[in-house]
SERO-4910 file (N, C-alpha, C, O; in steps of 0.05 Angstrom, whole numbers):
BEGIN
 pado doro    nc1    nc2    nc3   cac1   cac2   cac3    cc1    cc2    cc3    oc1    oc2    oc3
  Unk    A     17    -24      0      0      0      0     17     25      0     40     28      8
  Unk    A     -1     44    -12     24     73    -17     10     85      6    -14     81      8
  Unk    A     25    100     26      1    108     45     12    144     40     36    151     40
  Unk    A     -4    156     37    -11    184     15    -25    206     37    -42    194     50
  Unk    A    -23    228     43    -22    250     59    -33    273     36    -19    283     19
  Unk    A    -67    280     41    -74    306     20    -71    330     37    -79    331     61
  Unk    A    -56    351     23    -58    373     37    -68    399     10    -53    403     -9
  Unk    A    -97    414     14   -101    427     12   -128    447     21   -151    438     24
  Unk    A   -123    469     25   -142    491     39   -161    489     40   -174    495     60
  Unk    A   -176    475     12   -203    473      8   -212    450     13   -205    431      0
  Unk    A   -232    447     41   -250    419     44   -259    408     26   -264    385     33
  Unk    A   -266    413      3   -283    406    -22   -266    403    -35   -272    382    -45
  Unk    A   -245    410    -44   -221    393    -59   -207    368    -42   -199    348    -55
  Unk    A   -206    368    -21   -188    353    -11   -214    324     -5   -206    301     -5
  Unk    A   -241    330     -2   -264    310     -1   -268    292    -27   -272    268    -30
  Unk    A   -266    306    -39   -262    309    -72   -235    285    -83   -241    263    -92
  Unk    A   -217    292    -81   -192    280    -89   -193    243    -75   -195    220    -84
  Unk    A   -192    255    -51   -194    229    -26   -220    206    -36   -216    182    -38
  Unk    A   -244    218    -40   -268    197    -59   -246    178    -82   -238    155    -82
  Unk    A   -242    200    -98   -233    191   -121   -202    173   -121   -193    160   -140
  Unk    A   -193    176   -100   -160    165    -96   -174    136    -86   -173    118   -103
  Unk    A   -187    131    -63   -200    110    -49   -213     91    -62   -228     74    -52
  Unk    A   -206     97    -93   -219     76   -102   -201     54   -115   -210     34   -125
  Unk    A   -174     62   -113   -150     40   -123   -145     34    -96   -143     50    -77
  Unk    A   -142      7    -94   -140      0    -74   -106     -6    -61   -103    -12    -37
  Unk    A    -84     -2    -79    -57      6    -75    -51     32    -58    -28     37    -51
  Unk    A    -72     48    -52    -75     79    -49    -87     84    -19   -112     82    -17
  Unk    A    -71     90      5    -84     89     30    -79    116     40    -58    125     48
  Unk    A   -101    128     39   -104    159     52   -106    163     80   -125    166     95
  Unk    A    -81    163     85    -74    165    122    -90    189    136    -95    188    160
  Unk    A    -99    211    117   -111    239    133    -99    268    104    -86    269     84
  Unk    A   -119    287    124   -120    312    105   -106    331    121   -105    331    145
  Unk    A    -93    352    102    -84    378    114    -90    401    114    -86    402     90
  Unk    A    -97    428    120   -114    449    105    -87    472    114    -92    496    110
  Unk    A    -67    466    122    -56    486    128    -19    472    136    -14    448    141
  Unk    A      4    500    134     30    476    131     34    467    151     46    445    152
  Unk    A     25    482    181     29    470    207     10    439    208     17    422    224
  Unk    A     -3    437    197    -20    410    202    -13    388    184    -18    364    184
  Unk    A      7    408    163     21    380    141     36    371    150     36    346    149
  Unk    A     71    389    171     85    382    179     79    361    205     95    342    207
  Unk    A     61    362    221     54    350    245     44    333    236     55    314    246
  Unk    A     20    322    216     16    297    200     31    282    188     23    261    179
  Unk    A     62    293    183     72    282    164     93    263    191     95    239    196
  Unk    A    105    289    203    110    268    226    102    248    245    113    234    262
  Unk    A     74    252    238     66    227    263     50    206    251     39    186    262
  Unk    A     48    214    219     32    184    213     58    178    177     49    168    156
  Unk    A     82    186    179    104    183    158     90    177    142     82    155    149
  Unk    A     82    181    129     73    174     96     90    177     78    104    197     75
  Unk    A     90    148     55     99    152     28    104    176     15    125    186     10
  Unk    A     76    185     11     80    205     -9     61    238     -5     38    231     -5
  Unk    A     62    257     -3     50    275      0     42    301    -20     55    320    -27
  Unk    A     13    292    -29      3    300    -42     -2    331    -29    -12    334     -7
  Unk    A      7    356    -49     14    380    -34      6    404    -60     14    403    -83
  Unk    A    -14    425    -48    -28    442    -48     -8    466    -59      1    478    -40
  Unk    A      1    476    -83     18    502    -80     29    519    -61     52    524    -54
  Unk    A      1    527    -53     -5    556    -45    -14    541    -19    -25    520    -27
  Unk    A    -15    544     16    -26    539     39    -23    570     55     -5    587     52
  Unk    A    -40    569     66    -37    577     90    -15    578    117    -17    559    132
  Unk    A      3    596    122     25    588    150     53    592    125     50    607    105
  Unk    A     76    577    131    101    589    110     98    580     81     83    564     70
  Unk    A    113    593     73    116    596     48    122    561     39    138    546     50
  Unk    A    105    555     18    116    524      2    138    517      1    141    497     16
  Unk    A    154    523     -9    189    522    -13    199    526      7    223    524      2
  Unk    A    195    533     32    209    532     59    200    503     71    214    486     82
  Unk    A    170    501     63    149    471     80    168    453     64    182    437     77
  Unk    A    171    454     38    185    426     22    211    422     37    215    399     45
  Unk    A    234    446     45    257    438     49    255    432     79    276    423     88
  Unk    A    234    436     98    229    421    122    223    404    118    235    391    135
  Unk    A    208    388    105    191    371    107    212    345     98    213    325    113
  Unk    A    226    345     79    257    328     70    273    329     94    280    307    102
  Unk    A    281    346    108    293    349    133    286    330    155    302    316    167
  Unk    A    255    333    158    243    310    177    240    289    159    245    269    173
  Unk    A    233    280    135    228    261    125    244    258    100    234    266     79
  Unk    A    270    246    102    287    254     75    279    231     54    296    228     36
  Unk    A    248    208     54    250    192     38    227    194     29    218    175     17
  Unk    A    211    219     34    184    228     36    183    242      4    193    265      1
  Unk    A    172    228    -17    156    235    -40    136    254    -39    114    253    -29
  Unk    A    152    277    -52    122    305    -57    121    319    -81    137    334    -93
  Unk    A     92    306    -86     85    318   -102     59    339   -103     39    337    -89
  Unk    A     65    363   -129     53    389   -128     27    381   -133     26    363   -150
  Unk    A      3    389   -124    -22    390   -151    -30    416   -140    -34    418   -115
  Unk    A    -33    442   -160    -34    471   -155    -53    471   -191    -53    456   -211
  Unk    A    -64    491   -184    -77    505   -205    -55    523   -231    -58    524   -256
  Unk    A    -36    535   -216    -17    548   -222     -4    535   -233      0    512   -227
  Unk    A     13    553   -262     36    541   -272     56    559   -270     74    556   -286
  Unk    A     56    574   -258     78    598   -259    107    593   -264    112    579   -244
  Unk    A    135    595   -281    153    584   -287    170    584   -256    188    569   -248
  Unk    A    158    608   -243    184    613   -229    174    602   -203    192    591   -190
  Unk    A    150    602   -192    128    572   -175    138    549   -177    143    534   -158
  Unk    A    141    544   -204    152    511   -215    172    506   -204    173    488   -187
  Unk    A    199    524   -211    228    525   -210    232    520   -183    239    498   -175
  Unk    A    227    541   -167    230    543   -148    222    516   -131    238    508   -114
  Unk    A    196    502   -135    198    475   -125    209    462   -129    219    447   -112
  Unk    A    213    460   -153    231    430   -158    253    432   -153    264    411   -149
  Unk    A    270    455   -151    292    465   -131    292    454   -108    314    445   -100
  Unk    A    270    452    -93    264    455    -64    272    424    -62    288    417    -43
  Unk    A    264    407    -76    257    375    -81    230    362    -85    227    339    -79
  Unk    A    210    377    -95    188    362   -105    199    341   -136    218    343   -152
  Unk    A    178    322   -131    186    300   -148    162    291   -165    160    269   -174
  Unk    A    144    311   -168    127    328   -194    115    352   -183    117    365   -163
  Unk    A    100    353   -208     80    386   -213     58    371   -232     63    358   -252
  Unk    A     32    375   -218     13    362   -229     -7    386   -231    -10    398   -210
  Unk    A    -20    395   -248    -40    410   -251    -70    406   -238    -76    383   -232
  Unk    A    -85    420   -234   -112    408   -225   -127    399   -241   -146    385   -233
  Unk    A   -123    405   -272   -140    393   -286   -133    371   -295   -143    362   -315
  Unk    A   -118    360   -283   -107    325   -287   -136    311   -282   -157    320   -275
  Unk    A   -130    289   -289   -154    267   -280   -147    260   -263   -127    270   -254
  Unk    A   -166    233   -243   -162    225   -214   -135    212   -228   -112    217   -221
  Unk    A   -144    194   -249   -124    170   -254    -99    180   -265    -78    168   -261
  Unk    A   -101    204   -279    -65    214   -276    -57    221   -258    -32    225   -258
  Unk    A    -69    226   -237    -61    223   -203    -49    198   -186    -32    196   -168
  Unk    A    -62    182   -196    -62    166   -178    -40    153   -200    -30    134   -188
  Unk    A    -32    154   -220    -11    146   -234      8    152   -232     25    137   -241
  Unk    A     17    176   -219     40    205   -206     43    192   -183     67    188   -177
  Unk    A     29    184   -171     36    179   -141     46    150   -136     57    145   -114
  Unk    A     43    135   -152     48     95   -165     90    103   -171    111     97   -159
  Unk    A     83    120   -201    114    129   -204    132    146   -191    156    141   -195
  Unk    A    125    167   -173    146    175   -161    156    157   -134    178    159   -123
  Unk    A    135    140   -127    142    113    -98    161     98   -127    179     87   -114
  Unk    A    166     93   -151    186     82   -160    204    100   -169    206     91   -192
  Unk    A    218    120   -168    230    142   -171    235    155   -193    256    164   -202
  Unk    A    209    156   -203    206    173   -229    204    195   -223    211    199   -200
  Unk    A    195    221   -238    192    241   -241    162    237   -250    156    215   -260
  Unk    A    139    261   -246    114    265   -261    103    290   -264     90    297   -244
  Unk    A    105    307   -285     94    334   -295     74    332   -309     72    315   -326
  Unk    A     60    346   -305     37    352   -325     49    366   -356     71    377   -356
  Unk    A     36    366   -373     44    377   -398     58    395   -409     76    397   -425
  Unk    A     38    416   -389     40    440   -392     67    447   -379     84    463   -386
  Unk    A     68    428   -354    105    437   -345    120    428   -360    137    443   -370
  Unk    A    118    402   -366    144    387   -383    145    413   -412    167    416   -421
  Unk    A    129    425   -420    125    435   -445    142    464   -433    161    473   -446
  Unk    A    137    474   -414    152    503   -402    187    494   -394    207    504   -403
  Unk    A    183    468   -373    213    454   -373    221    453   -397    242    466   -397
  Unk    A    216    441   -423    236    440   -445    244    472   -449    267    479   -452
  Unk    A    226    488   -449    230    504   -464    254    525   -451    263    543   -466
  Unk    A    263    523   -421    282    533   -407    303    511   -414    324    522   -421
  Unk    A    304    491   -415    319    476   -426    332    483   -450    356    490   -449
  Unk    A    321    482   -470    331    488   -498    341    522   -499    350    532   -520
  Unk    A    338    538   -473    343    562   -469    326    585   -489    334    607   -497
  Unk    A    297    569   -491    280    593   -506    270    613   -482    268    638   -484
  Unk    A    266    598   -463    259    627   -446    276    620   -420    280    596   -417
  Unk    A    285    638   -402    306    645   -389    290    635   -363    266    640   -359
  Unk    A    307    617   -343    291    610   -324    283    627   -298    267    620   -281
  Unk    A    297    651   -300    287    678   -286    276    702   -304    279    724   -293
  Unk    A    261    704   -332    247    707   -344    216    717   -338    206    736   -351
  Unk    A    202    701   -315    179    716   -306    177    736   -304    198    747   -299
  Unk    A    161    749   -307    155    773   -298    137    771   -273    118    756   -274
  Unk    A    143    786   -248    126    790   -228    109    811   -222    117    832   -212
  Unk    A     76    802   -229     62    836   -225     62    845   -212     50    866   -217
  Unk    A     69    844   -187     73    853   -161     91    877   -162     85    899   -152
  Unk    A    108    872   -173    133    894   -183    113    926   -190    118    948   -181
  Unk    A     97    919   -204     77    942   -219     63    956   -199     53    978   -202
  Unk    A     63    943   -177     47    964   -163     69    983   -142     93    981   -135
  Unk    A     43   1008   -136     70   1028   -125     71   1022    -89     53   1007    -81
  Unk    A     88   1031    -69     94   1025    -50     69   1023    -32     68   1006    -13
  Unk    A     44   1045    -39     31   1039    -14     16   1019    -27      9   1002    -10
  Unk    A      6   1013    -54    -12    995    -64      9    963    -46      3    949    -27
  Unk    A     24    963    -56     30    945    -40     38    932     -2     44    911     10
  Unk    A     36    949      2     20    961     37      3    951     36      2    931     50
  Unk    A    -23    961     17    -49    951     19    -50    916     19    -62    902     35
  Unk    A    -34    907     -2    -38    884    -19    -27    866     12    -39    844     18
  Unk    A    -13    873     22      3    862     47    -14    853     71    -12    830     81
  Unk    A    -31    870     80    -63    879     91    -73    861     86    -76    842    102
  Unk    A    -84    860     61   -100    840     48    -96    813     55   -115    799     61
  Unk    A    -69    805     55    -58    779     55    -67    766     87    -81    746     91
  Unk    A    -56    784    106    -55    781    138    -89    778    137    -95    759    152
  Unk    A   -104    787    127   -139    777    129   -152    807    135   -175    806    146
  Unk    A   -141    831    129   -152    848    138   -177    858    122   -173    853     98
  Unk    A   -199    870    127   -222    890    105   -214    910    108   -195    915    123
  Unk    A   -227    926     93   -221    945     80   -221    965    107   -200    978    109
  Unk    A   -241    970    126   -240    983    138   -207    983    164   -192    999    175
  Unk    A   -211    960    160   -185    951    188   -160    957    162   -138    955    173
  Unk    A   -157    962    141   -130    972    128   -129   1009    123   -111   1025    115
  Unk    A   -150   1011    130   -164   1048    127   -151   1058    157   -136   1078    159
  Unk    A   -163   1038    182   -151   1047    210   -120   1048    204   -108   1069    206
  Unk    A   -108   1022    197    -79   1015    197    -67   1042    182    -50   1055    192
  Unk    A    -75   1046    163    -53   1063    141    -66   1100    147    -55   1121    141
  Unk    A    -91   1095    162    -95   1121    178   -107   1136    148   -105   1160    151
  Unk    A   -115   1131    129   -124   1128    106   -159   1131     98   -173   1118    113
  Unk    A   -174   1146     77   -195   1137     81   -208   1121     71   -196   1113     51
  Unk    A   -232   1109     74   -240   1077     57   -240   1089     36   -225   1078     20
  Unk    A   -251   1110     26   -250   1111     -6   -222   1111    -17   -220   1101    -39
  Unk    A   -198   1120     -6   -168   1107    -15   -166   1083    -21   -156   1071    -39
  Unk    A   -182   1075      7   -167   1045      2   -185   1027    -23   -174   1011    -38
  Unk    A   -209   1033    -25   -223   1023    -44   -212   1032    -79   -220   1022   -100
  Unk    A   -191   1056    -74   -180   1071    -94   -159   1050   -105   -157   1038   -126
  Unk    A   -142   1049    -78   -124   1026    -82   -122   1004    -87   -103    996   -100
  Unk    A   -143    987    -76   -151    955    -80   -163    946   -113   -161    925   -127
  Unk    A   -182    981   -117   -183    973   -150   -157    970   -168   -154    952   -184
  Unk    A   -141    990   -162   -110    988   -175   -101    965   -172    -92    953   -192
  Unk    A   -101    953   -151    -82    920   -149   -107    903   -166   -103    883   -179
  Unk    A   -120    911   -164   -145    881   -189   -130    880   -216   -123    862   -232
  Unk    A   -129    919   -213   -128    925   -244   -103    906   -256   -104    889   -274
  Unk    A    -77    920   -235    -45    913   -243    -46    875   -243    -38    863   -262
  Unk    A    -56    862   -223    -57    840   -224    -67    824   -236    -60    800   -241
  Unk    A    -96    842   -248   -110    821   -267   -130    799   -254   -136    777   -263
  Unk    A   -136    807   -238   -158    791   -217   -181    807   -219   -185    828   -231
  Unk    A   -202    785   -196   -233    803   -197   -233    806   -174   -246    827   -171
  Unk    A   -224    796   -147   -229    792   -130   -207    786   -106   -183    781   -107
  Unk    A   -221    789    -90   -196    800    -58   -182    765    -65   -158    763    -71
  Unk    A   -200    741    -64   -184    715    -57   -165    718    -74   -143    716    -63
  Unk    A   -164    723   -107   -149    714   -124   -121    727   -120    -98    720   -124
  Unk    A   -132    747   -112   -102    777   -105    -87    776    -88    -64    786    -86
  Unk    A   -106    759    -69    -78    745    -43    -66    724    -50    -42    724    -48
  Unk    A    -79    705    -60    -70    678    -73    -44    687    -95    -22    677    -89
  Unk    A    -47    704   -118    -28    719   -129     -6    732   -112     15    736   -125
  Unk    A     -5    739    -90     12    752    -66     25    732    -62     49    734    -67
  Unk    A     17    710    -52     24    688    -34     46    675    -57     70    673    -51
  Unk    A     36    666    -83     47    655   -103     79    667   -112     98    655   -121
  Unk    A     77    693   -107    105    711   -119    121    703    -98    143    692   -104
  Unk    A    116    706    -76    136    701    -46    154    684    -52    177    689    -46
  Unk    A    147    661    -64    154    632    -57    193    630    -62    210    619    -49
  Unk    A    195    652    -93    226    645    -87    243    676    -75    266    683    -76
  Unk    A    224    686    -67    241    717    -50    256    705    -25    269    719    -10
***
């Protein structure tokens, strides 16, 4: 049996995945994580094979959780499944020691196929990475080449964006910056704009994502 550790934020993804994993019977789902303090403390007390891992969590940054998590568990298989393909997200993991990058729009069964091959020490990317990996490979695009939108915004927009992250509304970033709500509502449109989002979740999630190799 592969005994397999889900960690991601959303109850409904992680209910979700766990149905659909539970049905190969090679595949034993020891427990769920919604956050990195509850991955690291699961990972230590029930060791699991392989750990199926969320980009973006809640608590430190991914790429700090991966190079702890080898530290306590240096035989511990992790792999990514994130929505995100960001080149420099990617890099930076597989730097860290992840041993794929799986997209969410995988199927259960290219999942549960990722998790079969890396317990035999393969590698498993989704397409769209292997297709971005060649392409730093063959040196068409430069593997520090991203661009970060974050960069675009000006000092206090990003004050705000910072706010945002910690869980604050609008009003509790108006007290903080001593500011008035219509600023800040001035401001928070600017970070949609520069970022390219609709909405407060996606703009923190975008925040959280750039960190990873600062």
């Amino acid at each position: 049996m592969i005994r397999v550790i889900l960690a991601d934020d959303h109850p409904v993804v992680r209910a979700g995945i766990r149905m659909a994993l539970a049905q190969n019977e090679d595949i034993d789902i020891l427990g769920e994580a919604g956050t990195t303090e509850e991955v690291l403390l699961m990972v230590e007390q029930n060791k699991p094979d392989v750990l199926l891992l969320d980009a973006v969590l809640p608590g430190m940054r991914t790429k700090a959780l991966v190079q702890a998590l080898l530290r306590l568990r240096p035989r511990l298989h992790i792999l990514i499944l994130s929505a995100y393909k960001d080149q420099r997200l990617v890099m930076g993991l597989l730097r860290a020691g992840v041993e794929g990058y799986l997209l969410k729009e995988e199927s259960m069964d290219d999942i549960a196929t990722a998790i079969r091959d890396v317990m035999k020490g393969k590698k498993w990317f989704s397409t769209d990475i292997v297709n971005m990996l060649q392409q730093v490979a063959l040196g068409e695009v430069s593997p520090s080449s991203t661009s970060n939108p974050l960069e675009t915004l000006t000092a206090r927009e990003k004050e705000v964006l910072e706010l945002m992250v910690q869980g604050m509304n609008n009003a509790a970033i108006a007290q903080t910056l001593f500011i008035s709500m219509r600023t800040v509502k001035f401001h928070v449109g600017n970070i949609y704009g520069k970022l390219g989002v609709d909405n407060r979740t996606d703009a923190v999630l975008l925040a959280l994502k750039y960190r990873e190799n600062q």
